[in-house]
C-alpha positions, -999 to 999 in steps of 0.1 A, spaced: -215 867 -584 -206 847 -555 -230 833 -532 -227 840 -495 -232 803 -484 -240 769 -502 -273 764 -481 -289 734 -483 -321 713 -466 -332 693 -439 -365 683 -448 -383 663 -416 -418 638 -429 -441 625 -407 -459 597 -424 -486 595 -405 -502 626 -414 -477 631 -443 -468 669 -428 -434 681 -440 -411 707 -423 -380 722 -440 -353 740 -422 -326 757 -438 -289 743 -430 -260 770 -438 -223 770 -436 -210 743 -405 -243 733 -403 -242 722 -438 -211 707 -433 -219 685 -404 -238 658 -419 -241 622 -427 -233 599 -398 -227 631 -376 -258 646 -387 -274 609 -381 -264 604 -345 -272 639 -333 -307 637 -346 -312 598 -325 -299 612 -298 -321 642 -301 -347 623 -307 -344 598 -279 -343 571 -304 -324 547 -280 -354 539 -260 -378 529 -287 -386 497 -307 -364 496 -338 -396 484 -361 -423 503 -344 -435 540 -358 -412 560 -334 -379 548 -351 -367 578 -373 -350 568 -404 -325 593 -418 -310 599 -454 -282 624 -454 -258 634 -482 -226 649 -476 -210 687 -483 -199 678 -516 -227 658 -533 -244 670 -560 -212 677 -576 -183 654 -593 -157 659 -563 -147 620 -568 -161 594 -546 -179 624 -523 -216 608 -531 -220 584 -507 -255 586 -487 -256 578 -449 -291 560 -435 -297 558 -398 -316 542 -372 -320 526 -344 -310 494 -356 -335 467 -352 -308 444 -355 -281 452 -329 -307 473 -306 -279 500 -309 -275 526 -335 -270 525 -371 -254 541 -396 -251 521 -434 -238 536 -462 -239 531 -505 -229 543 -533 -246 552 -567 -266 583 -578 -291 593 -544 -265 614 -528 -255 631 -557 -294 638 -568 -300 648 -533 -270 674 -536 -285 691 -569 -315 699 -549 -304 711 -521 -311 684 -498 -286 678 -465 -310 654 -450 -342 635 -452 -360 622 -418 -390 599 -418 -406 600 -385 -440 579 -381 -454 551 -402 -484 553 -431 -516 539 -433 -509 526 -468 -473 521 -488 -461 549 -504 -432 564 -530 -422 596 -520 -409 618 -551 -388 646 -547 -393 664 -578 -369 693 -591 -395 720 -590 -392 719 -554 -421 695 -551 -430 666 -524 -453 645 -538 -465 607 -524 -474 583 -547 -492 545 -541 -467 519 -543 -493 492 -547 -481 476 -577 -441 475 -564 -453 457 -538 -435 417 -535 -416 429 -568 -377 424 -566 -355 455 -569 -347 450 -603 -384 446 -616 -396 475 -592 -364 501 -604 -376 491 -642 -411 508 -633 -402 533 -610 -374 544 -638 -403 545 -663 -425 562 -644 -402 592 -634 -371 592 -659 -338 574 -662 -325 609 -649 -342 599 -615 -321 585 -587 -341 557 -565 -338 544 -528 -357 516 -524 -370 491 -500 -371 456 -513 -395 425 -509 -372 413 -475 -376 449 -463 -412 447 -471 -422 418 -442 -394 435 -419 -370 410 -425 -337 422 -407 -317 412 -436 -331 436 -453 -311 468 -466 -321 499 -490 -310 496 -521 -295 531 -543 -296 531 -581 -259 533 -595 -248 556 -626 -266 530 -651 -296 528 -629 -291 493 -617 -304 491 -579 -271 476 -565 -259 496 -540 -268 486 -511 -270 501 -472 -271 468 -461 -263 463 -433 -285 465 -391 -317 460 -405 -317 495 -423 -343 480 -450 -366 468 -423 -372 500 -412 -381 516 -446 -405 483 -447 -424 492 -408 -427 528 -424 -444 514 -454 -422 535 -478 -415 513 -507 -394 538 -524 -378 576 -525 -373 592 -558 -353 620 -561 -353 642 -597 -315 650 -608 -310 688 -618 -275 704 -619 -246 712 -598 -253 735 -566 -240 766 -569 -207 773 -549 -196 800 -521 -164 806 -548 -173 790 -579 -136 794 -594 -121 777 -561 -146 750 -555 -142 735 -596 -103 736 -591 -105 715 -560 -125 691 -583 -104 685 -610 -70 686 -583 -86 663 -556 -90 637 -591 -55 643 -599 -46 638 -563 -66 601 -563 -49 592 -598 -17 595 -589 -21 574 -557 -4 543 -556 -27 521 -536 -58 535 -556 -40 525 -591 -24 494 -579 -48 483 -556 -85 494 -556 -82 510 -596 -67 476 -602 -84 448 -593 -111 463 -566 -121 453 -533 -122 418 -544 -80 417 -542 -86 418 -507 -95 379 -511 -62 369 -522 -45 386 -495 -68 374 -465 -65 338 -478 -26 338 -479 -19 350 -443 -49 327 -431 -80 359 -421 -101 345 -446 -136 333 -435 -140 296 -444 -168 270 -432 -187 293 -408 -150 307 -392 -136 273 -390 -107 275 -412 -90 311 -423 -75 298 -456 -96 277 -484 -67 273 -509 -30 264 -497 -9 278 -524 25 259 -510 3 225 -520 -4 238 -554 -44 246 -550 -61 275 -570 -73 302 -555 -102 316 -570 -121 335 -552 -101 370 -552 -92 401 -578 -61 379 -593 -79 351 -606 -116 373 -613 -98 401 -625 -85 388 -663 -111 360 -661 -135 387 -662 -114 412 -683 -111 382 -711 -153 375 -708 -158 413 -720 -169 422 -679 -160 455 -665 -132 454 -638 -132 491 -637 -167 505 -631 -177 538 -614 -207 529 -584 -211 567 -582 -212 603 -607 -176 615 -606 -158 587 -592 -118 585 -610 -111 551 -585 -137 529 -603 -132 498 -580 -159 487 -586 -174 458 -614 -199 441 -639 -192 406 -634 -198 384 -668 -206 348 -678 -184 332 -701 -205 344 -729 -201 375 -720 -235 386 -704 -242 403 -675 -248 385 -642 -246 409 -613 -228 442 -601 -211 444 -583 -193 416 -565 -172 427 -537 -143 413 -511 -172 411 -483 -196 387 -509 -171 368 -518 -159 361 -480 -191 359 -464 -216 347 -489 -186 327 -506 -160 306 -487 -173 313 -457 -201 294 -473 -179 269 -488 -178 281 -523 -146 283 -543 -164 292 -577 -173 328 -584 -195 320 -613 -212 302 -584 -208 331 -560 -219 355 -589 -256 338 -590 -265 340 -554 -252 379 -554 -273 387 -581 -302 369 -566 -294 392 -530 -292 423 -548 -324 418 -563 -339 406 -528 -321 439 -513 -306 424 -491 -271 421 -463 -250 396 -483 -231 397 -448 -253 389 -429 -268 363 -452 -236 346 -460 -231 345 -423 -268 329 -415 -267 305 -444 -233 292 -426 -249 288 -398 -275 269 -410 -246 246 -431 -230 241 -395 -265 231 -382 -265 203 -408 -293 215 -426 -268 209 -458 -232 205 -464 -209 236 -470 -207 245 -507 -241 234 -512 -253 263 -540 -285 243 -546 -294 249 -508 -287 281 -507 -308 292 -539 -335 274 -521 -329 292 -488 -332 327 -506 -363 320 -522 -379 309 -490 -367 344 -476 -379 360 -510 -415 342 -504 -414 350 -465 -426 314 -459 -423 304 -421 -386 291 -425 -383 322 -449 -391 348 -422 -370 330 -400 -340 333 -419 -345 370 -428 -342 377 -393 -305 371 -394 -273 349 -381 -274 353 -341 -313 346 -342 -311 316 -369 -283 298 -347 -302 307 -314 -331 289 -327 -307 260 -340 -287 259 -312 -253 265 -335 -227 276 -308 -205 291 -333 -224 321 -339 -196 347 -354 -217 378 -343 -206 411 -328 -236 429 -310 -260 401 -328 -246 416 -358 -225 393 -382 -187 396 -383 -176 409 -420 -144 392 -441 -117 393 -415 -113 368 -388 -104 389 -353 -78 354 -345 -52 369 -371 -65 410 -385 -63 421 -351 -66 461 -358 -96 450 -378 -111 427 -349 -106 453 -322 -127 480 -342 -158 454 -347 -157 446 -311 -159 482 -298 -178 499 -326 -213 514 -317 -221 503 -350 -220 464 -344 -192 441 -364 -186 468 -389 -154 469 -406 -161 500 -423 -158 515 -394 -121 514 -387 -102 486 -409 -66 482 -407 -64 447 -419 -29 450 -429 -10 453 -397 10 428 -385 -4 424 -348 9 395 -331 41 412 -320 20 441 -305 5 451 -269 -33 456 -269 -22 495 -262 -10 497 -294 -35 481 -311 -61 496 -298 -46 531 -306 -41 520 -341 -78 511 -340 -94 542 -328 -72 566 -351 -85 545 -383 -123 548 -361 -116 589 -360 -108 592 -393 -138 571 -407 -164 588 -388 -153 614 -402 -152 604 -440 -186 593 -436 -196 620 -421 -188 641 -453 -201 616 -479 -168 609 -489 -156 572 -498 -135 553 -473 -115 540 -506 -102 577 -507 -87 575 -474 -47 572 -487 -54 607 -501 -77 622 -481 -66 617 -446 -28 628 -456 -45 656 -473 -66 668 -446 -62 703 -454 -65 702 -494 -103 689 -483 -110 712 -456 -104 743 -485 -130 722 -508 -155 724 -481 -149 766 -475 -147 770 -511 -181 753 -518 -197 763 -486 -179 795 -473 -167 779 -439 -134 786 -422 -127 749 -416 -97 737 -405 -74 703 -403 -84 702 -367 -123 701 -371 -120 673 -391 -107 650 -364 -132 662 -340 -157 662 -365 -147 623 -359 -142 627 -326 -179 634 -321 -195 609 -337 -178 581 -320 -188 604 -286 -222 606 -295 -231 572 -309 -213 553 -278 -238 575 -254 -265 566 -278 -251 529 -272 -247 534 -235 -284 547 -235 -298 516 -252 -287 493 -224 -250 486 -240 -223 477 -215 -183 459 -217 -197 426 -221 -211 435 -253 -176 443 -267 -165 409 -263 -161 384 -295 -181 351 -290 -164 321 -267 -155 303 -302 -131 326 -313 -112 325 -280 -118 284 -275 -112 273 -316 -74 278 -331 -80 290 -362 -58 269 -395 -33 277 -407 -19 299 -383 -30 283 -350 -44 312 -334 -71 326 -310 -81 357 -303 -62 374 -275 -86 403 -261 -118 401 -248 -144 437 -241 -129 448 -209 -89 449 -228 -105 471 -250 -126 501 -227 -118 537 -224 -116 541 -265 -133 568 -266 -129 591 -243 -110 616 -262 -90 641 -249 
């Protein structure tokens, strides 16, 4: 028999006196999740007046509409915050199993509000249970060490979010990593200080019990739109020749021939010049069979359900396991923009930041900085190891470090500090992936990407009205992805299929949605974080790109950014 609604949870914890309040969540209300869900409740809360490390930050899990279940790349969880980072709002997303645990037991949303006396794992068992449990012995262990016990102590079944040994000391580096299908803890909601947060909270970790599928408004509908929307992604062209194919790390050898790539702390845009014969080797064409040949996994699911795979296992050339997964954004930002042209190389130091938990962004972006200070010459490995383990110790230069690229070149006195609301610029240089620049200038979110990349476009013959139109319609339509725990990697399908998803939601959740609430569903995040923004102090001048990317032409192509924060206002107020 049919069920009425899908209902699910929103289970609010205040660690102080560990209280818990559940409120039921039915129909739109358990649609309207994830990053919506995230910067309603901030706002709500008043968040954008507060410290971002002390007790009265909230930190919010949410899982989308369709997790729980194996509608493809639709388990993605959402954390939010006040970042302590940026000072503005956050939203960070991963992959891997938490959303789709979440989903089995009913759970929309988890808000920590307060801080503990004493570190804690919270367990969210499937009898309905919330129980805390010391974290004592986690405590300084790196992720993979601490998932090990945690997994022994409640089941390999058992999905994990946890705060790592960065997070721990409230370094802003710090991110919370999710265990993926095979339990490793390498998903990663890196990026604003996100991990931080979890460590001034003194939650070491969140366990949540896997169960079975929800059950569905219209069972019959809701498993058809499972096994079409799959079909739909498999016979996409850009997933099987692009993401399916090689990954996100194919994006390297595109950025590097039309001269976006970060190289040398945003000095250069290319590290390999084809036309004089070098090798590139930092990108899917060069990793992909190198890694194929090694017995490595070029085709790896992060998350249950998942038919686009884009993600990895990266190999030695023995064959062994060294890290998943490595990504475009790693290899940019902890790789040539660090002056490495070896992934084996590049493959180490990711391993060594996934077990620290931590932004390989942002770290890639600091450790720059630090080259550019002279502390070591670019494509010094040796110096970076070193520099991790003094942020994995939390020695005095450690600590400083972990607390990110604009405050490690403010204390230097590096000028070229590539930063976006004190927030690090990801794998595309604004002088030449225009779209892509625009979005991380205006973005509530800091120098995200993610949250509106168009890196593709040819720009240079193009007015800034044009670009920036181009810029807020991929903004809309990501907002509203993540607010529905879908992928962003589905986006050639789902947002030309608008409708085909909007049927999956009333089927699973007996809703009346239609193509139109999904764009304001975007709409209204961008509305709502921006006031959140506007409330935290935020004005035009924080839109602006720093003075070096308007001052330094950038090789090969000569060129320097063309907009600066006032070019770029009125973006959001939508009609």
């Amino acid at each position: 028999m049919a069920l009425l609604t899908n209902m699910r949870k929103h289970i609010e914890i205040d660690l102080s006196d560990r209280s818990i309040k559940t409120r039921e969540l039915h129909q739109e209300d358990a649609v309207k999740v994830g990053r919506y869900l995230i910067a309603k409740t901030l706002l709500a809360k008043n968040a954008a007046q507060v410290d971002g490390l002390s007790p009265d930050n909230p930190l919010l899990f949410s899982a989308g509409p369709f997790a729980g279940t194996t509608y493809s790349n639709a388990n993605r969880t959402s954390v939010g915050c006040k970042s302590p980072l940026t000072g503005g709002i956050k939203e960070a997303n991963g992959g891997g199993n938490f959303a789709y645990a979440m989903g089995q037991l009913g759970i929309a949303a988890i808000d920590l509000y307060g801080a503990g006396a004493e570190w804690v794992v919270i367990h969210f068992a499937k009898d309905g249970a919330i129980r805390f449990e010391d974290a004592g012995g986690l405590l300084g262990k790196g992720n993979f060490e601490a998932a090990e016990i945690l997994h022994a102590k409640f089941g390999k079944k058992a999905a994990i979010a946890l705060c790592g040994p960065v997070g721990e000391y409230e370094g802003l580096l710090g991110g919370i990593a999710f265990s993926d299908k095979d339990g490793r803890p390498a998903r990663i909601a890196a990026r604003g200080g996100v991990g931080a947060v979890m460590g001034s909270k003194k939650v070491k970790a969140i366990v949540v019990d896997m169960d079975r599928a929800p059950s569905f408004h219209d069972p019959k509908a809701a498993r058809e739109s499972i096994v079409n929307y799959s079909k739909m992604l498999l016979a996409d062209s850009v997933v099987n020749n692009f993401y399916k194919a090689v990954g996100t790390m194919g994006m390297g050898d595109y950025t590097n021939l039309i001269g976006g790539l970060p190289t040398r702390n945003f000095t250069s845009g290319q590290i390999a010049d084809a036309s004089k014969g070098e090798k590139f080797k930092m990108g899917g064409d060069f990793i992909g069979p190198m890694n194929t040949a090694r017995g490595g996994e070029q085709v790896h699911a992060c998350m249950p359900g998942c038919v686009i795979q884009c993600s990895n296992v990266y190999a030695d050339d023995k064959g062994k396991e060294v890290v998943s997964p490595v990504e475009y954004e790693t290899l940019g930002l902890l790789g040539t923009n660090c002056g490495i042209t070896d992934p084996d190389e590049l493959a180490g130091l990711n391993y060594i930041c996934n077990d620290l938990g931590i932004d390989t962004i942002e770290t890639g972006a600091m450790l720059a900085v630090l080259m550019d200070a002279g502390l070591a010459q670019f494509g010094d490995t040796k110096f970076m190891a070193n520099a991790l383990a003094e942020v994995r110790a939390g020695t005095e230069a450690g600590k400083l470090y972990a607390q990110g690229t604009a405050r490690v070149a403010d204390h230097f006195g590096v000028k070229r500090s590539p930063v976006i609301k004190r927030q690090a610029i990801s794998a595309y240089d604004p002088r030449v992936i225009e779209v892509t620049g625009i979005t991380m200038m205006t973005t509530a979110q800091g120098a995200d990407h993610t949250a509106g990349n168009a890196p593709r476009i040819k720009s240079r013959d193009k007015e800034i009205g044009e670009l920036r139109d181009l810029s807020i319609a991929a903004q809309i339509k990501v907002a509203a992805i993540d607010s529905l725990g879908l992928c962003i990697f589905s986006g050639t399908v789902t947002n030309t299929n608008v409708p085909f998803v909007m049927n999956s939601i009333n089927a699973m959740h007996g809703t009346n949605l239609s193509e139109d609430w999904y764009f304001r569903l975007g709409k209204d995040t961008l509305r709502m974080e921006h006031e959140f923004n506007k409330q935290a102090g935020f004005d035009v001048a924080d839109d602006d790109l720093p003075a070096f990317f308007y001052d330094e032409p950038l090789a090969p192509t000569n060129q320097t950014a063309r907009f600066h924060g006032a070019d770029v206002q009125g973006m959001y107020e939508f009609a």
